[in-house]
ROBA-802351 format. One line per field, with one value per residue (C-alpha): residue number from 1; residue in one letter; x, y, z. Coordinates in pm, whole numbers, always signed. Example, Ala and Ser with C-alpha at 12.3 -4.5 7.8 and 13.67 -1.06 7.14 Angstrom:
<sites>
seq (1, 2)
type (A, S)
px (+1230, +1367)
py (-450, -106)
pz (+780, +714)
</sites>
This chain:
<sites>
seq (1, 2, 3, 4, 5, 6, 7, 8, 9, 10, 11, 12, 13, 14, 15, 16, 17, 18, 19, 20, 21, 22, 23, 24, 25, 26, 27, 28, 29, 30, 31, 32, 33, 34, 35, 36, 37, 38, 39, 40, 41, 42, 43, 44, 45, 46, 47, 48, 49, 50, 51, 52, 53, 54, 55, 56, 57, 58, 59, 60, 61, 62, 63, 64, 65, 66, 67, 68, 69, 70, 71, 72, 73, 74, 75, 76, 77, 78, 79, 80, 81, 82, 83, 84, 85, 86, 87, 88, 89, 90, 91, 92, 93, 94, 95, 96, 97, 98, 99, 100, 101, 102, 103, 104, 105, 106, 107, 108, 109, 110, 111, 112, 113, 114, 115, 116, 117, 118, 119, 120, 121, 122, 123, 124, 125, 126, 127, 128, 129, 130, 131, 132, 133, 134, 135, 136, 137, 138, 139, 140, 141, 142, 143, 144, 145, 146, 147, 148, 149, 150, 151, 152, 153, 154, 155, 156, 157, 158, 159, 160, 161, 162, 163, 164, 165, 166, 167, 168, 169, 170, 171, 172, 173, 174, 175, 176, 177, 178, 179, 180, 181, 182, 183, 184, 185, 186, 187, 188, 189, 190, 191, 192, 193, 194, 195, 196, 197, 198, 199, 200, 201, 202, 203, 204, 205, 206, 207, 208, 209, 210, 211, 212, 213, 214, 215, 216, 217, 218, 219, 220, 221, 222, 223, 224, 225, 226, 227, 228, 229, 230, 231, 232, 233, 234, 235, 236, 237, 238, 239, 240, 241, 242, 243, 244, 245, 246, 247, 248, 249, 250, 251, 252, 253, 254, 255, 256, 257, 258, 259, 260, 261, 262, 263, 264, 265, 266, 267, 268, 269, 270, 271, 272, 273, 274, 275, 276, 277, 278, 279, 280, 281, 282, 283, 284, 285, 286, 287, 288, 289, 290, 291, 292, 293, 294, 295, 296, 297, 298, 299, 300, 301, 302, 303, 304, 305, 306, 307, 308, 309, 310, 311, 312, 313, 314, 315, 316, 317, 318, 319, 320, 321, 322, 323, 324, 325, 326, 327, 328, 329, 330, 331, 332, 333, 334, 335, 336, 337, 338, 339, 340, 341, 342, 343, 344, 345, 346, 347, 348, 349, 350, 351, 352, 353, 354, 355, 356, 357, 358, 359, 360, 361, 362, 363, 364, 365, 366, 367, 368, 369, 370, 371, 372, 373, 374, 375, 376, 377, 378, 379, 380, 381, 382, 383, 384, 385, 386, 387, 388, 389, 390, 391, 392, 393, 394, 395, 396, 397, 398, 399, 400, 401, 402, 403, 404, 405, 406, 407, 408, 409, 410, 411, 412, 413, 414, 415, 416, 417, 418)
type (X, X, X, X, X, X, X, X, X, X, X, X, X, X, X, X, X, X, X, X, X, X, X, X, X, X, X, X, X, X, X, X, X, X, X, X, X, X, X, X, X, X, X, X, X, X, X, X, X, X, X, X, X, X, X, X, X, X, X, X, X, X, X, X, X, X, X, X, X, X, X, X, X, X, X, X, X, X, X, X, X, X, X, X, X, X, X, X, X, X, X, X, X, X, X, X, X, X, X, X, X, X, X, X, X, X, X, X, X, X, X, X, X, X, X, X, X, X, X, X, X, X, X, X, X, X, X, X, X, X, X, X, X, X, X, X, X, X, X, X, X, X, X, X, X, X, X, X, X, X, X, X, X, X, X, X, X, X, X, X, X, X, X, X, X, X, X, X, X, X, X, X, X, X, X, X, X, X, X, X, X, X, X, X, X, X, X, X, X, X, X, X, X, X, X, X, X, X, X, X, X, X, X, X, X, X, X, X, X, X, X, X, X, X, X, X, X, X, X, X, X, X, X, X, X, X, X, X, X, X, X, X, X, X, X, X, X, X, X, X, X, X, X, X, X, X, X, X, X, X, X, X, X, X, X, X, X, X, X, X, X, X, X, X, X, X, X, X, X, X, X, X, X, X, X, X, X, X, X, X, X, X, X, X, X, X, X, X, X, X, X, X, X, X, X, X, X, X, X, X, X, X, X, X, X, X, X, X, X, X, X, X, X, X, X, X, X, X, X, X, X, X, X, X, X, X, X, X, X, X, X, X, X, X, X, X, X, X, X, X, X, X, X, X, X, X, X, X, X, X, X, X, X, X, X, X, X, X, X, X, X, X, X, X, X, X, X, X, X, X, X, X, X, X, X, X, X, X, X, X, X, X, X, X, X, X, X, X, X, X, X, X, X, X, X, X, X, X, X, X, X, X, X, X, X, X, X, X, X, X, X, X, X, X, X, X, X, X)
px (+1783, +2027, +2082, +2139, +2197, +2119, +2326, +2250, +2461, +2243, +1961, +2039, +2151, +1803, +1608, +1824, +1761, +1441, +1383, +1542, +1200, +994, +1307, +1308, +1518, +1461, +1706, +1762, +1724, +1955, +1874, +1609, +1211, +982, +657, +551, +148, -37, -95, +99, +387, +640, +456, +455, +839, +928, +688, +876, +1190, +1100, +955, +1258, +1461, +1240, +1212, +1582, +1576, +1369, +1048, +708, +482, +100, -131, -444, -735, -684, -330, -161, +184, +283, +625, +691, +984, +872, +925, +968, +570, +388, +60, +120, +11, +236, +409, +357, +535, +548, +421, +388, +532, +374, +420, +228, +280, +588, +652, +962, +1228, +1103, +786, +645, +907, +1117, +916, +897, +1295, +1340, +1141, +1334, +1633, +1491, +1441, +1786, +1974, +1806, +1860, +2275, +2281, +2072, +1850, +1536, +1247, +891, +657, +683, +736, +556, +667, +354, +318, +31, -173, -306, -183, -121, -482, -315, -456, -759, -924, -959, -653, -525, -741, -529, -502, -813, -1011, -764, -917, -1256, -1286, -1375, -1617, -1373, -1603, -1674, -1250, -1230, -1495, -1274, -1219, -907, -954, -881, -1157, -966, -1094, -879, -982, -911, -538, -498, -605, -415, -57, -136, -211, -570, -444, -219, -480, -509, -793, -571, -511, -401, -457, -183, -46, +119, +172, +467, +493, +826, +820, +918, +742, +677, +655, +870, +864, +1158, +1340, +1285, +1374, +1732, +1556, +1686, +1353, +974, +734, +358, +109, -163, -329, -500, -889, -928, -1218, -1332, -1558, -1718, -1851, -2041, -2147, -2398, -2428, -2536, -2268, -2287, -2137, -1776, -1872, -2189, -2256, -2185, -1934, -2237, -2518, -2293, -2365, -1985, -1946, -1569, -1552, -1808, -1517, -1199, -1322, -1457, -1083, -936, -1127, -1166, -744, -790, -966, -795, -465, -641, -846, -550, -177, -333, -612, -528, -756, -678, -841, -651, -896, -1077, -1309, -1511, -1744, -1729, -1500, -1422, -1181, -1485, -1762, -1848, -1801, -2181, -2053, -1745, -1683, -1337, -1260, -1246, -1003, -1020, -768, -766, -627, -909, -1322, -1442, -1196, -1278, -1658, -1620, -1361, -1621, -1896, -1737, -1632, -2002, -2129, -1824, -1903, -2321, -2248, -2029, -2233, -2589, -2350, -2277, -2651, -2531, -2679, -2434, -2427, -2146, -2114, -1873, -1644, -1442, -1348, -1133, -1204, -862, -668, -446, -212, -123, +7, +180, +316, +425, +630, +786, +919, +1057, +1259, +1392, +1444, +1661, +1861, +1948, +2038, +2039, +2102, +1882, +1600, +1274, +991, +641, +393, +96, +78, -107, -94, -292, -89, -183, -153, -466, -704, -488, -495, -856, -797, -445, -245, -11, +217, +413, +769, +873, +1247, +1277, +1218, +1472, +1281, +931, +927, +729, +509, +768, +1036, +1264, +1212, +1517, +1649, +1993, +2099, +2237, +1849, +1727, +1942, +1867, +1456, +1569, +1787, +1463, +1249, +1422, +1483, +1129, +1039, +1249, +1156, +735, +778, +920, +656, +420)
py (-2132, -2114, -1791, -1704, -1403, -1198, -1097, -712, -593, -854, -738, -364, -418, -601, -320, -83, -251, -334, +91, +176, +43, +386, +583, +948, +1216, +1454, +1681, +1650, +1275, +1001, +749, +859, +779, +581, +564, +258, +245, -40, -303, -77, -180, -66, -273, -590, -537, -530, -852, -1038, -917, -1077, -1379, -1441, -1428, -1652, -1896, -1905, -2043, -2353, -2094, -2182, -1952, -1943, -1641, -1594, -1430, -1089, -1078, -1163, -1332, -1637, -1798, -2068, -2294, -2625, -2761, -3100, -3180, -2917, -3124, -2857, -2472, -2281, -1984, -1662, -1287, -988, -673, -470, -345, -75, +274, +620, +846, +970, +744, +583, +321, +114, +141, -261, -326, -411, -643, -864, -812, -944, -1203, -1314, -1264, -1521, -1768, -1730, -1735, -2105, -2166, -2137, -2272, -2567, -2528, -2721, -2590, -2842, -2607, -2416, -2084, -1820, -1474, -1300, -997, -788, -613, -265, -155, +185, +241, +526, +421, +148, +255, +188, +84, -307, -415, -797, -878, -747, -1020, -1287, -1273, -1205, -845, -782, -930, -1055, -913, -582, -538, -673, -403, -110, +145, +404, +793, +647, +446, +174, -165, -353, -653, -538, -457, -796, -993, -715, -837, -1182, -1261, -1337, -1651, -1765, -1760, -2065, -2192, -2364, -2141, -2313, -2198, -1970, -2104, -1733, -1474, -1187, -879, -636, -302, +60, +244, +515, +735, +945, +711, +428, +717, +970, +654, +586, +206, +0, -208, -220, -506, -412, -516, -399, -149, +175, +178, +386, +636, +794, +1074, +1291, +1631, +1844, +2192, +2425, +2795, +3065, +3258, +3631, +3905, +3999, +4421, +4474, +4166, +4266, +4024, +3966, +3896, +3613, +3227, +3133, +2809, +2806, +3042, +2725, +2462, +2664, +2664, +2303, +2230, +2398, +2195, +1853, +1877, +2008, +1740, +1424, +1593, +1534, +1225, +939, +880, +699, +944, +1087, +1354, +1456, +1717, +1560, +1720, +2033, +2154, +2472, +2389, +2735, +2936, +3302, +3547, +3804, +3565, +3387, +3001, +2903, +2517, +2350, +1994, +1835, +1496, +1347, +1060, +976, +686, +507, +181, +53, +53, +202, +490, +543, +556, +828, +1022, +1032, +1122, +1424, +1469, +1478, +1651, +1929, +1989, +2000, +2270, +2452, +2462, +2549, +2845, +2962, +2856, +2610, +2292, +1973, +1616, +1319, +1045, +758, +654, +332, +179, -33, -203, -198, -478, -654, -873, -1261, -1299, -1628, -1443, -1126, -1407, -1560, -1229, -1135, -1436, -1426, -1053, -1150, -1418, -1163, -901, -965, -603, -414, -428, -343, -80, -249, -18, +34, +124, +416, +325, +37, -265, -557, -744, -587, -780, -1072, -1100, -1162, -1530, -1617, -1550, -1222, -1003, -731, -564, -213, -17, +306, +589, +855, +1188, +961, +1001, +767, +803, +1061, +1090, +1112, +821, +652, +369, +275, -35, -125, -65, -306, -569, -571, -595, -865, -1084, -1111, -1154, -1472, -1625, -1545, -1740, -2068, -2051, -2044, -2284, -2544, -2548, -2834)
pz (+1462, +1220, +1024, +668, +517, +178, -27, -39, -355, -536, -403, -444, -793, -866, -753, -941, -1254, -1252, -1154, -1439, -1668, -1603, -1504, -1423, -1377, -1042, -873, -531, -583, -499, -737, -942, -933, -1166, -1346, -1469, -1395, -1336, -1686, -1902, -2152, -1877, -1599, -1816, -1872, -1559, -1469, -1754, -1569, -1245, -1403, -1596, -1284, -1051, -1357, -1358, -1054, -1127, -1006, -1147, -1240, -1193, -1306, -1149, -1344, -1241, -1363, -989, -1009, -782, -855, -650, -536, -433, -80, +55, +84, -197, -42, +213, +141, +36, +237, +45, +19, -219, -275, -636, -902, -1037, -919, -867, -1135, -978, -745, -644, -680, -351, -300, -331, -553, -246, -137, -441, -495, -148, -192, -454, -323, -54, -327, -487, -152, -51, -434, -379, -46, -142, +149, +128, +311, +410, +237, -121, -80, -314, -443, -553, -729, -714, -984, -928, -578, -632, -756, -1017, -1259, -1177, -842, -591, -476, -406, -627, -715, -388, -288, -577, -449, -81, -208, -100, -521, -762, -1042, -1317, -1183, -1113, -1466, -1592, -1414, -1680, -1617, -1750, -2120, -2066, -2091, -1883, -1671, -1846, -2163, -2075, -1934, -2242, -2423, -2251, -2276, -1948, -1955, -2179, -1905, -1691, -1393, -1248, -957, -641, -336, -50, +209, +472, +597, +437, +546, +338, +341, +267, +327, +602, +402, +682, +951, +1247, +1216, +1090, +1392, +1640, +1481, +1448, +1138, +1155, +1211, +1297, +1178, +1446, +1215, +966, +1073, +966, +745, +599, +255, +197, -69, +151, -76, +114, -78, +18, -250, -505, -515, -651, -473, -433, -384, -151, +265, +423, +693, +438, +227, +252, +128, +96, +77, +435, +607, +411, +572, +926, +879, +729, +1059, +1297, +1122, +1178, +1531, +1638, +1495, +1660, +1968, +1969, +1993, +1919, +1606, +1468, +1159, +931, +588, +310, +21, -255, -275, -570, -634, -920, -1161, -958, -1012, -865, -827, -719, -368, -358, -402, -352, -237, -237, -37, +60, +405, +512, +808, +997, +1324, +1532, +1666, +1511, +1827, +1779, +1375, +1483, +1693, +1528, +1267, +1473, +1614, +1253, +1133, +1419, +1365, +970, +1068, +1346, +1096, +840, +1077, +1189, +795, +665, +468, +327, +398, +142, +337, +76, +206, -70, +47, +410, +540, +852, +1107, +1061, +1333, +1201, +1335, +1637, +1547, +1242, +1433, +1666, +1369, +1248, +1634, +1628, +1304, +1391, +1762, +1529, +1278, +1426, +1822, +1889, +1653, +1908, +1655, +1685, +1722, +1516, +1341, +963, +831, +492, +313, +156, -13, +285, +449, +207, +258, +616, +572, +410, +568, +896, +761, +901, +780, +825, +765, +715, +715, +435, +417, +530, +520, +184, -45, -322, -454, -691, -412, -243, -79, +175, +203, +62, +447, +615, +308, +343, +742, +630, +347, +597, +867, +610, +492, +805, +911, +557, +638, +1000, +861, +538, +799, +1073, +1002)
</sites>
């Protein structure tokens, strides 16, 4: 195949620019982070940005009704669906410069680079920008991508409300977009999403380049354990039912075990809440979250049964009362095999001696929800440290350029196949 290459200041520059709408200062920090939350002024400046740049290149536009972006350059035959890629644009509250936005800048830097070189491709290709990844500010997370595959009931999404009380609907309408609204959406032919890996691995392996095989399952729950409060003195270490003693040892064990159940287990105690605490009073109640991750279904259901079974021993041990509440899941997802084979040869065209990392992402992306309506696959370069969803968030303009030039070979190699 023949191979054609990015231009990576433009690209770097693009990303640059468009991080400097929600800006902000951190020491330590190479080029700055951003906040710019989901359907806020900042996020709908930085969508007109992109817009404006994919219209100047002859780029339609096409807004779906929960605010998702898909600019398209026509192929040779637009009877035939379209081939799609793009991430996000908004960010965590201090997030990052490269966190989805990478993947709709390179994207576009796709588009522009057939654009110059006049290189006509069989099938349209679509950029497509999310709405709502991060879940900062609407939860749950991925919820554009997750109405566009049917995942979401448009008019409960729509109905979200954020801690302003604010509904999703209402900010749409409120930025114009619910006006722009089409009912036409064409199917996907493939769908290939580039991003950061926002993790250690690529990094620890000296490897310029990942190719996702799939999404971890993943886990939420509420635990709520109930013991009885007393007073801090007069109260024998041996006559207590602490709640928060039952949580810690639960905490050390819930950890102990994922370490040891697979390469791909993972356990986290993100939150942790003692209702009325008091330096001089027992924890009567404790509630903590539960997130639990793993490659295969067989492998989530019985990490979470020994998870279970763990917490209920615990808390017989402790005499305390137990209440599991599951929050959101997320099925594992493998990706396409015919997509995964598109990006490997793209990848050996490239860059014949980069030899990639096959892995699995722990992380959820937009592409999860769309692998369920479209073949999809999914690249990764590396984060500097693993660092993402942080202010520090970096990778070097060389790394993206390597993820940008595979990507866009993998897109002409897809948007001609019949």
């Amino acid at each position: 195949m023949t191979v054609e290459k990015c231009n990576p200041d433009r690209l770097w520059n693009s990303i640059m620019e468009i991080g400097q709408i929600g800006h902000t200062e951190v020491e330590g920090s190479k080029v700055g982070g951003c906040h710019r939350l989901a359907l806020t002024d900042k996020d709908k400046q930085a969508r007109d940005l992109f817009v404006g740049w994919a219209k100047a290149l002859g780029c339609s536009l096409r807004v779906d009704a929960i605010g998702n972006l898909f600019l398209r350059r026509n192929g040779l035959d637009n009877t035939l669906m379209p081939v799609m890629t793009g991430s996000h644009l908004d960010t965590q509250p201090t997030g990052g410069k490269f966190d989805g936005v990478y993947g709709c800048l390179a994207g576009l830097e796709a588009l522009r680079c057939l654009e110059e070189k006049n290189i006509q491709t069989l099938r349209p290709i679509e950029v497509v920008v999310w709405t709502n990844e991060e879940g900062a500010r609407f939860k749950p997370a991925m919820l554009g991508s997750g109405v566009y595959a049917g995942v979401f009931k448009l008019n409960d999404v729509l109905a979200t409300k954020d801690e302003a009380g604010i509904s999703l609907g209402e900010e749409l309408d409120r930025l114009g977009y619910k006006e722009q609204t089409s009912v036409d959406t064409p199917e996907c032919y493939q769908y290939y999403e580039l991003h950061i890996e926002q993790g250690p691995v690529l990094e620890a392996l000296d490897i310029d380049l990942g190719i996702v095989a799939g999404v971890l399952g993943m886990r939420w729950y509420e635990v709520e354990v109930t013991g009885r409060s007393c007073h801090a003195g007069p109260s024998p270490m041996n006559l207590r039912n602490d709640a928060l003693v039952g949580v810690a040892e639960m905490i050390s064990e819930l950890t102990k075990i994922a370490a040891n159940h697979s390469h791909d287990s993972r356990c986290t105690i993100g939150e942790l809440n003692i209702p009325n605490a008091s330096t001089n009073v027992s924890a009567g109640k404790v509630k903590f979250s539960l997130d639990l991750r793993e490659g295969r279904l067989a492998d989530l259901d019985e990490l979470q049964t020994k998870a279970f079974e763990t917490i209920h021993r615990i808390a017989f041990h402790h005499k305390l009362e137990i209440g599991i509440k599951e929050t959101w899941s997320l099925p594992p997802c493998p990706f396409d095999e015919t997509c995964l084979v598109n990006i490997q040869q793209a990848c050996a065209a490239s860059y014949p001696n980069l030899n990639p990392h096959t892995l699995i992402s722990g992380a959820g992306h937009d592409a999860v929800y769309v692998s369920r309506v479209a073949p999809t696959a999914m690249i990764f370069v590396p984060s500097e440290d693993g660092l993402s969803h942080n202010e520090r968030e970096y990778t070097s303009p060389e790394q993206l350029e390597k993820g940008c030039d595979v990507l866009l070979n993998t897109l002409i190699l897809s948007a001609n196949s019949n």
